[in-house]
C-alpha positions as CSV (number, residue, x, y, z in Angstrom):
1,X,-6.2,-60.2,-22.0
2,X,-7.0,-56.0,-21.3
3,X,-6.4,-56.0,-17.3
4,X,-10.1,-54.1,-15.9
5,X,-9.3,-51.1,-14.7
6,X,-9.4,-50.9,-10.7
7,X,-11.8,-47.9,-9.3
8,X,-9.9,-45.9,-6.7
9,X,-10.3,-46.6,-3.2
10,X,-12.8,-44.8,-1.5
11,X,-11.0,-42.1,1.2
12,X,-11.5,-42.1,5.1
13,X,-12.9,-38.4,6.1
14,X,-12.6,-37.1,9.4
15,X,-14.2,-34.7,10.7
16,X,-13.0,-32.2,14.0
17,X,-15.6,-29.9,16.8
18,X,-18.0,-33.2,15.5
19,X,-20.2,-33.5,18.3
20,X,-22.0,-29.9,17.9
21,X,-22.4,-27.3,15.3
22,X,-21.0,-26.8,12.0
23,X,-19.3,-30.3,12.8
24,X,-22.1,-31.7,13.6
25,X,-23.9,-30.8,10.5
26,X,-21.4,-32.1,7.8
27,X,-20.8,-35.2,9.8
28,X,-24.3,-35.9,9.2
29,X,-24.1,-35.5,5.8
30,X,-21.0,-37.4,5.1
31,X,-22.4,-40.2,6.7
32,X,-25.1,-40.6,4.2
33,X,-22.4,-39.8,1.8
34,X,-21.6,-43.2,-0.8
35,X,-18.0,-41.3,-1.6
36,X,-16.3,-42.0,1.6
37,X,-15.6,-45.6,2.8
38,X,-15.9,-44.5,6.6
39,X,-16.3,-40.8,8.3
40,X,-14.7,-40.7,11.6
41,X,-15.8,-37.9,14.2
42,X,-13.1,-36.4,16.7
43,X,-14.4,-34.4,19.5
44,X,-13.4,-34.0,23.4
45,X,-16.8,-35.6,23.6
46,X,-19.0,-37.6,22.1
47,X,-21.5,-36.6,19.9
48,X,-25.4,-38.1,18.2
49,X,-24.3,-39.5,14.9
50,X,-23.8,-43.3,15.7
51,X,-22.7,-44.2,12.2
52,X,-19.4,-42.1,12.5
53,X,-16.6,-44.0,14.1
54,X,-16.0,-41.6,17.4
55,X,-12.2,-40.3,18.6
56,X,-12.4,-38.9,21.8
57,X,-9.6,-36.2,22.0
58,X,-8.5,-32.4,22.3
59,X,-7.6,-31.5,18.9
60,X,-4.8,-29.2,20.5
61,X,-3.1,-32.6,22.0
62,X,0.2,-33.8,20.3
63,X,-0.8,-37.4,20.2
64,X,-3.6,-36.7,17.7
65,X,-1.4,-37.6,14.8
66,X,-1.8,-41.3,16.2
67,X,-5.3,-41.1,15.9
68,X,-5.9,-40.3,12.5
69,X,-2.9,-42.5,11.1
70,X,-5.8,-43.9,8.6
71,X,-7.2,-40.5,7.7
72,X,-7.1,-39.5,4.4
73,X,-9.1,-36.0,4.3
74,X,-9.5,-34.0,7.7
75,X,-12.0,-31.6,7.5
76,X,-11.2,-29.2,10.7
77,X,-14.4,-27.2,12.3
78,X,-13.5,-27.5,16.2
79,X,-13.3,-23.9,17.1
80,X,-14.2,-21.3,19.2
81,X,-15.8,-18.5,17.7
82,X,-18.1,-16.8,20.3
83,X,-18.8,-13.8,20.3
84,X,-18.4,-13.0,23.9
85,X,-15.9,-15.3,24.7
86,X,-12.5,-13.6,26.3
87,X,-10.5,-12.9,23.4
88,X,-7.1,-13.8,24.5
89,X,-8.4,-17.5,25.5
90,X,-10.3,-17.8,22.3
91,X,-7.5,-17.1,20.0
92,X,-4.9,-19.3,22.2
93,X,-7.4,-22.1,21.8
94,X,-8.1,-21.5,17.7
95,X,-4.6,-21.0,16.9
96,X,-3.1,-23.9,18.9
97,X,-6.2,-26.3,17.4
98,X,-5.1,-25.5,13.8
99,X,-1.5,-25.8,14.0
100,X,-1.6,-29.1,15.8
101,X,-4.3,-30.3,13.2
102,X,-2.0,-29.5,10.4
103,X,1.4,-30.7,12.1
104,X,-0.3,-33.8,12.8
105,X,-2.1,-34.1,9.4
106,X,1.6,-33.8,7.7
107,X,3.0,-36.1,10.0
108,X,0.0,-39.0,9.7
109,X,0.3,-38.1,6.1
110,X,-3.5,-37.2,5.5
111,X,-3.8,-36.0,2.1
112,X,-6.2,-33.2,2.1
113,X,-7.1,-31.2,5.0
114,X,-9.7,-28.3,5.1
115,X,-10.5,-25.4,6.7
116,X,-12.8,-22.8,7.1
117,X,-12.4,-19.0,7.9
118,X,-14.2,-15.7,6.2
119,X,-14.6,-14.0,3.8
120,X,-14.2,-11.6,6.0
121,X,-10.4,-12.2,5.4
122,X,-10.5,-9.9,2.5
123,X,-11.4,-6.9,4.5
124,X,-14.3,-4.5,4.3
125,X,-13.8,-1.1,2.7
126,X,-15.9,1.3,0.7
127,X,-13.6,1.1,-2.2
128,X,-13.7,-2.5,-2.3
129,X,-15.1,-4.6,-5.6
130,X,-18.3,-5.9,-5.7
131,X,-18.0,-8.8,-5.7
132,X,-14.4,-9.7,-4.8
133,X,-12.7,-12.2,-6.8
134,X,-11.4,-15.2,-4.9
135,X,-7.8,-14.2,-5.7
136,X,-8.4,-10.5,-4.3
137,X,-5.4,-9.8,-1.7
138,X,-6.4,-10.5,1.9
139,X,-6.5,-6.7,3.2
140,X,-8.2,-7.3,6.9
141,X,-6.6,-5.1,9.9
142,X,-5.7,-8.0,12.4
143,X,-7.6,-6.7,15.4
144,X,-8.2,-8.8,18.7
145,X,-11.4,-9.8,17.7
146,X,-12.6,-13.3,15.3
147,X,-11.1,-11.6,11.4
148,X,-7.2,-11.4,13.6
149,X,-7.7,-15.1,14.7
150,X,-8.7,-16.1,10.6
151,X,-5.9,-13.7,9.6
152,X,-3.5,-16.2,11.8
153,X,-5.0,-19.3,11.0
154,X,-4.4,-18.5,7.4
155,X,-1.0,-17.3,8.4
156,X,-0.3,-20.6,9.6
157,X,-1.7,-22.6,6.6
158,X,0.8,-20.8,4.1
159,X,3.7,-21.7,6.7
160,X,2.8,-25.4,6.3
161,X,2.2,-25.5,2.6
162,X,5.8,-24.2,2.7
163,X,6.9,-26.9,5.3
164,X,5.2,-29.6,4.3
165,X,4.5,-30.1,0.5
166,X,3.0,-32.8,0.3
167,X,-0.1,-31.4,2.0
168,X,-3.3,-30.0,0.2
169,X,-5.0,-27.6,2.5
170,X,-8.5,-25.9,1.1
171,X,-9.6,-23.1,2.7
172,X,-13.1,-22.1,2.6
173,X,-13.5,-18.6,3.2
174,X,-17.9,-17.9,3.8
175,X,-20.0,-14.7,3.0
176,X,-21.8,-13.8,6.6
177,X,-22.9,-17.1,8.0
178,X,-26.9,-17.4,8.6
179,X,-28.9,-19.9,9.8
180,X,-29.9,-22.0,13.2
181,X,-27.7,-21.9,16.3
182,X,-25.3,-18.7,14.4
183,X,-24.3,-15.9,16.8
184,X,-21.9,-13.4,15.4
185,X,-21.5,-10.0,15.1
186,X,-23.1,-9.8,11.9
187,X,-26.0,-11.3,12.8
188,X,-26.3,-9.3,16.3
189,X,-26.4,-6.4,13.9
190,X,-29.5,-7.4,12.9
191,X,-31.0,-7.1,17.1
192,X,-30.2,-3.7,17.0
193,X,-32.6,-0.5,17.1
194,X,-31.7,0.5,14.4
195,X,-29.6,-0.4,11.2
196,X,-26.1,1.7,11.3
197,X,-24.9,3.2,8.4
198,X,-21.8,5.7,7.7
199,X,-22.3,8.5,5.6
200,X,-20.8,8.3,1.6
201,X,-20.9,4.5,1.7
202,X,-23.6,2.1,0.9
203,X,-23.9,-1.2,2.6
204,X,-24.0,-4.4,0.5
205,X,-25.3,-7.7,1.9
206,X,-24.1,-10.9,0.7
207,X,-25.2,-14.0,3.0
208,X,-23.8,-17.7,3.4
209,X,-26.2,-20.0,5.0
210,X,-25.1,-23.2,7.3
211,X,-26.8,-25.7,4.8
212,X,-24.7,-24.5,1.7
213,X,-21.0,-23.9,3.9
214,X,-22.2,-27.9,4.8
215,X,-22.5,-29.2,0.8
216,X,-19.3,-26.8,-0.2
217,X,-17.8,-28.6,2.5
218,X,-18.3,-31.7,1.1
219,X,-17.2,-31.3,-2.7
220,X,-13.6,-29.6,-0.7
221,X,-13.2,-32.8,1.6
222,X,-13.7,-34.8,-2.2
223,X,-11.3,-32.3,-3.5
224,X,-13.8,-31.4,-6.5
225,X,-12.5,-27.6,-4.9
226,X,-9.2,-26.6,-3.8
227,X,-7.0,-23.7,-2.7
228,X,-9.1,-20.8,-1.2
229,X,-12.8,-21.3,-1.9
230,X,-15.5,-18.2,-1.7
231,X,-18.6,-19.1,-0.4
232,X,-22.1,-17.5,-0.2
233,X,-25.7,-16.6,-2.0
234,X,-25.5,-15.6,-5.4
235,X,-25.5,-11.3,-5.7
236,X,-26.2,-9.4,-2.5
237,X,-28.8,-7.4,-0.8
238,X,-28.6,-3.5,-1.2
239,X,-29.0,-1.8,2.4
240,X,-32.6,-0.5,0.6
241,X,-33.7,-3.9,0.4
242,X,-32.4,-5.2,3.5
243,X,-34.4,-2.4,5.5
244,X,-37.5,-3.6,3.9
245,X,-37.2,-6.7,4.8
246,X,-36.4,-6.1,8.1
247,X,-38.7,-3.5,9.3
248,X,-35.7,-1.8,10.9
249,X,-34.5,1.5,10.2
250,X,-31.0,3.2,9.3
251,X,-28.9,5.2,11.3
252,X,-26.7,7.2,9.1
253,X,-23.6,9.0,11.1
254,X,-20.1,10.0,10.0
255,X,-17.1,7.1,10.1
256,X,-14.9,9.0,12.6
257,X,-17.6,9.5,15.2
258,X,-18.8,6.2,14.9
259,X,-15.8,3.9,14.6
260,X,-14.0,6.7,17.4
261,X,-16.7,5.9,19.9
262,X,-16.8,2.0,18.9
263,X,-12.9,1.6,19.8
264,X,-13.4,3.9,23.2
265,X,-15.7,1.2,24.5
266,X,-14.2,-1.5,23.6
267,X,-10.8,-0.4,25.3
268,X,-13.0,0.0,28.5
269,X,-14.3,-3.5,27.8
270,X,-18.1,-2.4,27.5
271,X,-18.7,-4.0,23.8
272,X,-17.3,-7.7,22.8
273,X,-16.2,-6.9,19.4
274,X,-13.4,-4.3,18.5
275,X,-14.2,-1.7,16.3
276,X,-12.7,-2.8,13.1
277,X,-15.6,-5.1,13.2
278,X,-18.2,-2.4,12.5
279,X,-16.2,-2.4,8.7
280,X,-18.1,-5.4,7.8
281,X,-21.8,-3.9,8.5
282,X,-21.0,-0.6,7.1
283,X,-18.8,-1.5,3.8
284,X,-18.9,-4.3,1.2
285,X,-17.4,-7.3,1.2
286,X,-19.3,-9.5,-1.0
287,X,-17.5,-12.6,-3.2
288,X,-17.5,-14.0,-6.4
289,X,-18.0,-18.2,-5.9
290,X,-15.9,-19.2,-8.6
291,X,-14.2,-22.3,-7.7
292,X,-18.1,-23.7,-6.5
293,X,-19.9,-22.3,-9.6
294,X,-17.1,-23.8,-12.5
295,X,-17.4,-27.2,-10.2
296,X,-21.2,-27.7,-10.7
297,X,-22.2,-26.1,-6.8
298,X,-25.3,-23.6,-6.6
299,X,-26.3,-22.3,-3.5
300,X,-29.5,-23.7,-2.2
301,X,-30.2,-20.7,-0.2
302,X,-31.0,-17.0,-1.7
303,X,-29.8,-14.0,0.0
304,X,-33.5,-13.2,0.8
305,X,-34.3,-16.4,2.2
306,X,-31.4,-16.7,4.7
307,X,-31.4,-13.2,5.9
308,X,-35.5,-13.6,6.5
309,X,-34.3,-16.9,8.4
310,X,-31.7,-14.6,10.2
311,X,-34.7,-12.3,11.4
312,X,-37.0,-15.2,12.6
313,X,-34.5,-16.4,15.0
314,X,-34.1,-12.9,16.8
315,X,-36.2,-14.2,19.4
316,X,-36.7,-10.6,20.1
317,X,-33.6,-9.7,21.2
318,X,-31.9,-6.2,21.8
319,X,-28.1,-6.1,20.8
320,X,-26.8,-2.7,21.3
321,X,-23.0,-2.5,19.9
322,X,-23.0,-6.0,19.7
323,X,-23.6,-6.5,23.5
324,X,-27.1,-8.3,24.2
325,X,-28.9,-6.3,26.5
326,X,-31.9,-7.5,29.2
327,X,-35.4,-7.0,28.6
328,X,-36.0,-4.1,31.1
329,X,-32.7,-2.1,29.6
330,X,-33.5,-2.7,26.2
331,X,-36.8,-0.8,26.4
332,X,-34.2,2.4,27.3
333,X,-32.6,1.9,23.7
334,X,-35.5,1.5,21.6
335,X,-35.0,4.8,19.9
336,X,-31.3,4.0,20.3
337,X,-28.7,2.6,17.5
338,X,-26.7,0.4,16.6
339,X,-23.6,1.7,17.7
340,X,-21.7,3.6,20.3
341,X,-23.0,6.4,19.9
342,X,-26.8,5.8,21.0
343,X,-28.0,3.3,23.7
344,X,-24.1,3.4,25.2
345,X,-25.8,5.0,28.8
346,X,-28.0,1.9,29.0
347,X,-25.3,-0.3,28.8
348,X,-22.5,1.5,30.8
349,X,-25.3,1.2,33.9
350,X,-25.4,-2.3,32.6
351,X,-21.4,-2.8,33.2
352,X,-21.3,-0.7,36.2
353,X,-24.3,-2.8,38.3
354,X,-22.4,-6.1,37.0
355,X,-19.2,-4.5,38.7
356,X,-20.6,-3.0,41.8
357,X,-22.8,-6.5,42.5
């Protein structure tokens, strides 16, 4: 008699940062999912999804390898990655939640864990191939702002593959991230007056909305992808196309003025972001999706379609160097730019009311 074969066993997934954002999302989708036998949520609080079994606890506490002893993929997304939060705390908390999720994933033995970072990672430079394959070396400056924290966390993930082989770790590394309830730099770009650009180089925009980071999610946490993963909209916007669509204007100025200026006011603590960030609005960085196009995964969002999203939910705000400004100083910037150089007096009175109330 031919013994039937026995279908694998269905793996847990858990999910961490489930009770809110990106977490949130892909919890809500794995739920529905018929290729995980149960989807557990860990959070410091508890979230909406009621058919996810709930762990209440810090993902920066030791004892969490206890409490996912029956995972067998952990998909990691509890982070801090706001733009105006201090950047010292933000990168203590990141850093300290990724290396306790992956000491305690090798210790529970979980099997697969992922992450996500940026594309970002690979730096932005006018040289730079359009697109980048996956494999292209990571080149970012580490800088105090969100690319130094990715540069660490990825830092950390090759110092565990080393330590602990029997761990798969995917990293997903996103095009600029659009859609509801984002807030970064790169989308604050879009607030601005006007659209900066440095002279010589030409922009290239290459998007990544929340719906398709959430399915590439899912075929990493089913290990249909693995190693470091590319994500984003097929092609890219040209800076042409992205001014018509937006209505807004370029600014064109030379690199050392602008990035000069840009680091002066962030050493005097005037704009959130360092610098180094302005890289990423003025040269390419767009990726090639190889791993997610030879598994079967298209994007379901063009570039157009997210970066029109991306303008809808402005809500009329003013960003000036990637500082939001009030309604009644905004209207002094409206002829303003994007960066340091223009619209800096409105937001130095800004900073020095703040200070003197």
């Amino acid at each position: 008699m031919v013994p039937t074969s026995k279908r694998p066993r269905q793996p847990v997934v858990a999910v961490t940062g489930a009770a809110s954002g990106l977490g949130r999302e892909l919890l809500a989708r794995l739920v529905s999912s018929a290729d995980f036998r149960r989807v557990v949520a860990i959070d410091d609080q508890r979230g909406d999804v009621q058919e996810a079994t709930w762990r209440e606890i810090d993902v920066r506490d030791p004892l969490l390898a206890n409490r996912i002893s029956d995972i067998d993929v952990l998909v990691h997304l509890a982070g801090d990655y706001a733009v105006d939060s201090d950047p010292g705390e933000r990168r203590a908390y990141n850093l300290r939640a990724a290396q306790t999720v992956l000491t305690a994933s090798a210790a529970a033995r979980v099997r697969r864990v992922v992450l996500v970072t940026s594309a970002m990672v690979y730096g932005a430079a006018p040289d730079n191939d359009v697109p980048l394959p996956e494999d292209a070396p990571v080149a970012a400056e580490p800088d105090t702002g969100v690319v130094g924290d990715f540069l660490e966390i990825e830092s950390l993930v090759r110092r565990s593959l080393r330590s602990h082989p029997g761990l798969e770790v995917t990293v997903l590394r996103p095009a600029a991230v659009a859609g509801p309830g984002v807030d970064t730099v790169l989308t604050r770009h879009f607030e601005s007056p006007r659209l900066l650009t440095v002279k010589g180089c030409s922009p290239h925009w290459q998007f990544c909305h929340i719906d398709d980071l959430v399915s590439a999610l899912e075929l990493a946490a089913r290990g249909l992808v693995t190693g470091v993963v590319a994500v984003g909209s097929d092609g890219w916007l040209e800076q042409e196309q992205v001014e018509e669509l937006s209505g807004i204007r370029s600014l064109e100025l030379p690199a050392g003025l602008t990035f000069g200026t840009a680091q002066r006011l962030h050493r005097l603590g005037i704009t959130p972001a360092p610098a180094t960030d302005l890289h990423y609005v003025v040269y390419p960085w767009v990726v090639d999706c190889t791993s997610l196009r030879e598994a079967g995964w298209k994007p379901s969002w063009t570039n157009e379609a997210a970066f029109a999203q991306l303008l809808e939910l402005r809500e009329n705000r003013t960003t000036v160097v990637g500082r939001r400004l009030p309604v009644k100083e905004a209207t002094l910037t409206a002829a303003g730019a994007t960066v340091a150089v223009i619209g800096t007096a409105a937001i130095v009175r800004q900073v020095r009311k703040k200070r003197r109330s």
